[in-house]
N, C-alpha and C positions, 0 to 999 in steps of 0.2 A: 221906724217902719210902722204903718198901721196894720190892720188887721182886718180879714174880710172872709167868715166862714170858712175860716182855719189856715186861708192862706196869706202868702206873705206877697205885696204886692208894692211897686212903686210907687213916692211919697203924692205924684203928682197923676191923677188919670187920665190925662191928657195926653201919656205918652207911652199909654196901650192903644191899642187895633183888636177890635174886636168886631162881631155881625149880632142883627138883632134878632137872633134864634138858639132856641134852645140846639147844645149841638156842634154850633160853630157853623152852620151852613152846612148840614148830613143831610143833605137834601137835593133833589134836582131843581129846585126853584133859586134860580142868582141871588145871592144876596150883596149889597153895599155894603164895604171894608167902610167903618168908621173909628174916631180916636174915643178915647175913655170917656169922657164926658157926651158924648154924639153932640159936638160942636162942629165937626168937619168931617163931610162926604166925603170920600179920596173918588179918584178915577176908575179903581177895581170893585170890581162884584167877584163872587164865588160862588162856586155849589161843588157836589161831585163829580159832576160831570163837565162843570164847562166852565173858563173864568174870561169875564166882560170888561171891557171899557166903556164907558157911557162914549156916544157921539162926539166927535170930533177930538178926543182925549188923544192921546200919542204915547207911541211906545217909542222909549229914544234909545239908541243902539251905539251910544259913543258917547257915556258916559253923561258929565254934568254940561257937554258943548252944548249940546243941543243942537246938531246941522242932521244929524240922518237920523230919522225918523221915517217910522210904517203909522196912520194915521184915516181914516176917516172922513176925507175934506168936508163932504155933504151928504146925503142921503145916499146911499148906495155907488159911494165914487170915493174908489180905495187909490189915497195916493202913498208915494215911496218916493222920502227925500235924500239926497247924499252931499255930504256938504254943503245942507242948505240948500240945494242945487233940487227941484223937482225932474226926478229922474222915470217916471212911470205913476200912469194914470188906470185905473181899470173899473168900469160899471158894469152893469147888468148886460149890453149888447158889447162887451171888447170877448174876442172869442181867441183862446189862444190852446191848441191842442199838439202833443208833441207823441202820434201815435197813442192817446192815452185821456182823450178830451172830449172825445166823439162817437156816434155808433158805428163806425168803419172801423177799417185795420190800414194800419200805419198812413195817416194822414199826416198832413202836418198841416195848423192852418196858422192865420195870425191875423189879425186886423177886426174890426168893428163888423159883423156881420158877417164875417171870412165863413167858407164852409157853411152857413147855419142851419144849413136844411140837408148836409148828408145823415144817408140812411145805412143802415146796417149792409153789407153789401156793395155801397161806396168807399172802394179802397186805392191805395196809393196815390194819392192825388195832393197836393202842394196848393195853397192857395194861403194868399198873400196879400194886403190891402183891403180897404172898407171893401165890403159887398165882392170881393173876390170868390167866385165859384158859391155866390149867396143862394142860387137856387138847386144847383146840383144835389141829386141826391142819389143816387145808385152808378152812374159809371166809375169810370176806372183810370190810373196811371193820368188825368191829367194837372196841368200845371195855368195857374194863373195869376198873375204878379201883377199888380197896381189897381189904383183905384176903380174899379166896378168893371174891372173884368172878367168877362165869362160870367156874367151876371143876373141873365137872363134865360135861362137853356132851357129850363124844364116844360115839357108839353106833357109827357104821361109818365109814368114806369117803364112802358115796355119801349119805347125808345129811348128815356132817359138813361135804361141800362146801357143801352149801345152808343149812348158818348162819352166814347173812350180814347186816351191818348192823344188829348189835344193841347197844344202849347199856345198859349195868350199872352204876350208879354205888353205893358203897356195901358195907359190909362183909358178906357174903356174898349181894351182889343176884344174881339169875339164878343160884342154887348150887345150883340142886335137882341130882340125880341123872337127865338127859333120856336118856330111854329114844324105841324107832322098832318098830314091829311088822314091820318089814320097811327092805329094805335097796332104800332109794329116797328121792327128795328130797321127795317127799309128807311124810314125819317130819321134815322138819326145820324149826327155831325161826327165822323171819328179821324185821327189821323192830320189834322189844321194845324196849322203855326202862325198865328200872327204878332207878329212885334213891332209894336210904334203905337201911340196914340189910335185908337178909332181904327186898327189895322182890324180886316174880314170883320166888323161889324154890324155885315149884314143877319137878316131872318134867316137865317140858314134851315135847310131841312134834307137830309139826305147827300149833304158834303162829303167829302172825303179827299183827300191829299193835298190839300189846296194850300199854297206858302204866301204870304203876306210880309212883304216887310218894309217899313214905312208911315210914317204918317198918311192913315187917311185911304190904306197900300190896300185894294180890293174891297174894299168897306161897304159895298152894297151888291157883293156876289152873295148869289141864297143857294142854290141849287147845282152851280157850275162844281165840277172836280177837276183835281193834279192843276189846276192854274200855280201857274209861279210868277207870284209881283213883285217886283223890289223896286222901293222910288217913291218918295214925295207925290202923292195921288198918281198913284199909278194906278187904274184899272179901276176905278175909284168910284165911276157912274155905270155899271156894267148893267144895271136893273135896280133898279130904286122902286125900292118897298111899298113907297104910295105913291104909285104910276103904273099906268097898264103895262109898265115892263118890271114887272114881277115877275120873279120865278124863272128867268131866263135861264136857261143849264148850259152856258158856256162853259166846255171842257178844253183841256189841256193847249195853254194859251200860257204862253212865256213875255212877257211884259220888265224891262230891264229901265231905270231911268225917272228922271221927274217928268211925272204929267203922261209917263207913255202908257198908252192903250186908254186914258184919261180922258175922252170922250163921253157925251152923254148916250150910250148906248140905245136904241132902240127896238121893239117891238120881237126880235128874232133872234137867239142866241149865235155868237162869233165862237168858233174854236181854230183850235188848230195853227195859230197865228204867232211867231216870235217878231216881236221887237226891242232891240237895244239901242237906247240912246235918249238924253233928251226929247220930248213931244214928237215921236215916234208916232203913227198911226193913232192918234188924238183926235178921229173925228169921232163921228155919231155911227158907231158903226150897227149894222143890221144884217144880219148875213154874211159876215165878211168872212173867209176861210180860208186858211192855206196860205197866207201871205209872211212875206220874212223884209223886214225892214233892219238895217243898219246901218247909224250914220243921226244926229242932229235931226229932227224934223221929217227923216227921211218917211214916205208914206202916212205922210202927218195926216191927208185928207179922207183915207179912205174910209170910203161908209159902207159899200155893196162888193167891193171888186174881189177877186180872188185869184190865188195862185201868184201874186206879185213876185219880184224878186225884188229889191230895192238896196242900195247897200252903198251908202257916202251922205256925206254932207246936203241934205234938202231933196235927194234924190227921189222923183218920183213923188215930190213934196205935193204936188195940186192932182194927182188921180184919187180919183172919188169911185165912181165904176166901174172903172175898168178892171180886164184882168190879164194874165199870163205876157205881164210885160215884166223887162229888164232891165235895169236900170241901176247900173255899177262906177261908179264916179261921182267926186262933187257937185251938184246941179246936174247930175246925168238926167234927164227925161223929167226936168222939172218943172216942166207947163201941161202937161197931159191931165188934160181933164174931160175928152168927150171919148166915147165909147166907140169909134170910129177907128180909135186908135190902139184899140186891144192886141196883142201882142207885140209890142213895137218890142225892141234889142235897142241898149244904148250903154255904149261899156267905154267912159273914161272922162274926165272933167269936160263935164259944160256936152258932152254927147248930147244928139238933140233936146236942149235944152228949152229952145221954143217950139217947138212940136205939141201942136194942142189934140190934133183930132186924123193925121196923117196915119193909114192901117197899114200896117205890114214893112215896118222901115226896119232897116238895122244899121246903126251906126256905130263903127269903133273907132276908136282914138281922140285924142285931145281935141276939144271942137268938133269933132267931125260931126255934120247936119246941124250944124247950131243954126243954119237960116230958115231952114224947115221949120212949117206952120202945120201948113194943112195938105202938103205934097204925101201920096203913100207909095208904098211899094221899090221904093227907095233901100241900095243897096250902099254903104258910103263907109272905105275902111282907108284910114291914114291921118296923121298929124293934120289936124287944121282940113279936111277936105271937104269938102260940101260942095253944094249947085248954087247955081246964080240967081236963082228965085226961090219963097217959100213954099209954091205950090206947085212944084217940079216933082210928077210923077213917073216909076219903073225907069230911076236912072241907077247903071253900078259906076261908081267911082273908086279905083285902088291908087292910090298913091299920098306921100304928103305932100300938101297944101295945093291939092289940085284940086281946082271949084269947073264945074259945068258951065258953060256958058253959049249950050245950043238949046233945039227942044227935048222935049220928054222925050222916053224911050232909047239912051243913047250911054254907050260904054265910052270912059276916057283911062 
């Protein structure tokens, strides 16, 4: 053994660890672990306060294998290996809070930008995915799940308080750009559901109860309330953002189906309106109220008309203006396109089915008035029964498969 001011120390210095301070490192300044000799830097620093690994060094957590490791990849991007396996990545913008991350109460966020902008005051709110709920910063209770949505919300304080309890599910649902004409809770979005890609990603301002669900499902309502969409672009062109049909406030409007109510909306809000079924009332609608379409296609055209009843397979499929007609069967009343023919009655397959512009008809049963064009005032109830011309006017007809075959004005 040699000897080294009084102590007694190993033959070789090479296989001490020691730092270059008097002390041992009794300092808050890191100091580098080196061997006897200071031939080799190790990977550890110390002080009393804190202990370092230089950059990209690794801490391995299963022994001499070396597969799971916590490590440093690059500047400021912490990764965590497991079997080798890179299992989590985290830098400067991954935001991950569990009630405990954030200046609200009980959040929960996760994802790259998740949450980033809650304020003390935004509480219970779920957000999930890059830039999920990235600009929310004071409401409440909402939920937002996939990439960038609800992404967009913030116009002030005092309405940002008042967007509360909205559900977003979906890769940019809720991402319009929501703008407020003023700084007040009257502008603010509370009480939405959209789910599917791009579902209600309109500018919203002043929303409320509106359900989306679908790809695409309501995505340029701003203003409208209690709308209920479900379906692949359904309701989908109701007022676009950058067109003079902004801002349209279509309220309580049930839309069921792909492409239904899927129309390029125009100039004047449509309420009021159910359709179920594939391209349902899919026109350009403006004004349109009070209309009830089911059935395929059924009221697929309308753009002004109002009060419809419409309900089968194509029924009613070419009225655009018109209104307070009926139209209950497959191809019931499905030529009516001129205004002439407002409230026609047509109740059972293929019921006046060529009837364009004929006013005040009613036909029941199978076929009945399928020859009708442009005849009005026509009464025609039985299997198959119609008149012998399409412009046969103020005929009744009961029975089945009895057709007319004198003039107008005439009972059989």
């Amino acid at each position: 053994m040699a000897s080294l001011t009084g102590q007694s120390i190993a033959a070789s210095y090479e296989q001490l660890l020691h730092v270059d301070a008097d002390g041992g490192g009794s300092t808050t300044t890191l100091l580098p672990i080196k061997d006897g000799d200071n031939g080799t830097t190790f990977a550890l620093a110390i002080s009393t306060t804190a202990i370092s690994l230089n950059a990209t060094n690794r801490i391995y957590l299963d022994g001499t294998s070396g597969h799971t490791y916590i490590d440093e990849e690059s500047d400021n991007l912490l990764r965590i290996a497991v079997g080798a396996a890179e299992v989590m990545k985290l830098d400067a913008d991954s935001r991950v809070s569990l009630s405990n991350n954030d200046s609200g109460t009980n959040n929960t966020l996760l994802g790259k930008y998740s949450g980033l902008s809650i304020l003390s005051g935004g509480n219970h709110n779920t957000f999930l995915g890059e830039r999920a709920g990235y600009e929310h910063k004071l409401g409440e209770g909402n939920i937002a799940i996939g990439s960038g949505a609800f992404d967009a919300s913030y116009v002030n304080d005092t309405t940002d308080a008042g967007n509360d309890n909205n559900v977003f599910i979906g890769r940019n649902a809720g991402s319009g750009t929501w703008v407020a004409a003023g700084s007040d809770v009257a502008h603010a979005n509370h009480d939405n559901i959209g789910i599917g890609t791009s579902a209600l990603a309109g500018a919203m301002t002043g929303s409320e109860g509106n359900i989306g669900i679908g790809t695409d499902a309501g995505n340029q309502e701003t203003t409208g309330n209690r709308n209920t969409v479900l379906g692949y672009g359904a309701m989908d062109q109701s007022g676009d953002a950058n067109s003079s049909d902004a801002g349209m406030a279509s309220h309580d409007n049930v839309f069921i189906g792909h492409d239904s109510g899927g129309g390029n909306w125009t100039h004047n809000p449509s309420g009021n309106n159910v359709a179920i079924g594939a391209g349902t009332m899919e026109g350009a609608m403006n004004d349109a109220n009070g209309n009830v379409a089911v059935g395929k296609g059924a009221g697929a055209g309308i753009t002004t008309g109002d009060n419809n009843v419409l309900i089968g397979l194509q029924a009613g499929e070419t009225i655009a203006a018109q209104g307070n007609c009926v139209c209950i069967g497959n191809l019931a009343g499905g030529d009516i396109n001129n205004s002439g023919a407002n409230g026609s009655v047509a109740i059972g397959h293929s019921a006046l089915s060529a009837a364009t512009q004929g006013a005040g008809n009613t036909a029941v049963g199978f076929q009945a008035g399928n020859v009708l064009t442009t005849g009005g005032t026509n009464t025609i109830i039985g299997y198959d029964a119609d008149v012998d011309a399409n412009s046969r006017a103020g005929c009744i007809i009961i029975g089945s498969s009895l057709s007319l075959n004198t003039a107008s004005d005439n009972v059989v």
